[in-house]
N, C-alpha and C positions, 0 to 999 in steps of 0.2 A: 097819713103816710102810706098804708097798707092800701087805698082806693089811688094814690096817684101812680105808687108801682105797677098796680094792675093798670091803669092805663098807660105807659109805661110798653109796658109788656105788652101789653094789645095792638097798641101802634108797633111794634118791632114783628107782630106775626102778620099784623094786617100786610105791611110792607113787604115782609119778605115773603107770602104767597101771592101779593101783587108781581113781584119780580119773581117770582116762577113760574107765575100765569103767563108774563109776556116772555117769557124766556121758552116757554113750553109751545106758547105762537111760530116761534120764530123757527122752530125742527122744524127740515124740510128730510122727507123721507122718500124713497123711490122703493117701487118692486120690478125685479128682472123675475122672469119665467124660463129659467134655463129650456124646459122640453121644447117651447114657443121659439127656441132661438134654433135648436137641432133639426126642427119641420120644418120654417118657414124662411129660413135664411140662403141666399144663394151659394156661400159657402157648405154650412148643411147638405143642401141639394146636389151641389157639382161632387161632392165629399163621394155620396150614395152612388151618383153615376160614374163614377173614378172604381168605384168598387163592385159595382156591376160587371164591369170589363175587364176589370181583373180577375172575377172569379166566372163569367160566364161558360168559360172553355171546360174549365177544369167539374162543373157544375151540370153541364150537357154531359161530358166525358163517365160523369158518377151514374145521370140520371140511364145513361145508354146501358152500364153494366146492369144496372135494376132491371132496365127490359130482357136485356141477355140472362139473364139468371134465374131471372121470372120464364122464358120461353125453355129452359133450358131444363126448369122444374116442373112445368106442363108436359114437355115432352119425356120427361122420364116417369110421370103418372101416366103416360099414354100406352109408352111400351113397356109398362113393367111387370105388364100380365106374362107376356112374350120374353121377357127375359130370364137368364138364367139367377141364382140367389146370386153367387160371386156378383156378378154384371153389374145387378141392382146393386148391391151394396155398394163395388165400387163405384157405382155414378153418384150413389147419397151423399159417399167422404166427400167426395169432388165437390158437389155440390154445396155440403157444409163448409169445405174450404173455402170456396169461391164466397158463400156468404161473410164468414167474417174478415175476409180479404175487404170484399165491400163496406162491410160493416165499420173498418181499421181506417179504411179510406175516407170514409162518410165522417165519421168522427175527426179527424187530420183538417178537411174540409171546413168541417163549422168553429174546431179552434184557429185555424188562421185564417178565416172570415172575423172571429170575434175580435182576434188580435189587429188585426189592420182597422177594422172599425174602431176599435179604441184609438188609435191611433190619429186617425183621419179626425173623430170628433173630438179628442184632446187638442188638436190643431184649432179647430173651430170655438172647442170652451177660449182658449187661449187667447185669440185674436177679439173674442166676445169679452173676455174679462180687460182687455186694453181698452178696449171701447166702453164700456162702461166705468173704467179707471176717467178716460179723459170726462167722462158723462161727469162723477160726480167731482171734478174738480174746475169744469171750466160751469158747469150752474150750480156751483156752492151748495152740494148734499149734504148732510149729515150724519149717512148713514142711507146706505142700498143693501137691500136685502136679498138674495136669489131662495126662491122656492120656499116660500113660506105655505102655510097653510090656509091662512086667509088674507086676501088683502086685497084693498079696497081700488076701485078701478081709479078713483083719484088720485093714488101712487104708483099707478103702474107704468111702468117707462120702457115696458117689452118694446114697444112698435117703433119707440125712439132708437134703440139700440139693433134692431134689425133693420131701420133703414141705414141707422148709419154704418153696419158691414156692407150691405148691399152695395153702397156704395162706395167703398175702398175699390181699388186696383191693385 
């Protein structure tokens, strides 16, 4: 009795890790590379050049005060042999003023660069995350993963998802 349970039992495990074997066949897995989609996607790209020209003006306009303030610091170590103490001193305030003026500015600068860039590539994650929605339901996924740690070029479906933004309208 105790040898037919065991066999029994053995056919019920054999069985059921036959059917997790083939069940374990049948996952189909994808990997997305989110940074792969922010570099190399036209969206990505037009995003960067959107944002170049928007910040180029304001970016010349900072970098021109650096030169002025830099020439403006040279020439008060030029004449400050020749000047009076008052003189010098008032040119240093000025000068310190005008630095963290720039300084206020510079800063202003890189948070509404950082702010519009999130912005521009949330649009881009956005429009990459629909595309990858339709990826795994129109070739039946199981399961797509963004930015994993390892993964095998066998599941990688980067290039599939960056053509297919490339080529939306």
């Amino acid at each position: 009795m105790k040898s037919k349970l065991s066999q029994i039992v053995a056919t019920v495990l054999l069985a059921g890790a036959a059917t997790l074997g083939a069940q374990a066949q049948e996952v189909k897995i994808g990997y997305v590379n989110s940074e792969r989609i922010l570099r190399e996607t036209n969206l990505a790209k037009a995003a960067e050049t959107k944002l170049q020209a928007e910040f180029s003006r304001r970016e010349k306009a900072l970098l021109d005060l650096e030169t002025k303030l830099r020439g403006a610091a040279e020439k008060l170590d030029k004449d400050s042999p020749a000047l009076s103490e008052a003189e010098r001193g008032r040119r240093q305030r000025e000068l310190i003023e005008q630095d963290r003026d720039l300084q206020r500015k510079r800063r202003e600068f890189n948070e509404d660069v950082a702010q519009r860039k999130n912005e521009e590539l949330s649009a881009v994650i956005e429009k990459a995350n629909k595309v990858i929605k339709q990826i795994f339901e129109q070739e039946k996924y199981d399961l797509i993963v963004q930015d994993a740690i390892h993964a095998s070029p066998r599941v990688d479906i980067t290039k599939k998802v960056i053509d297919a933004l490339n080529n939306q309208k």
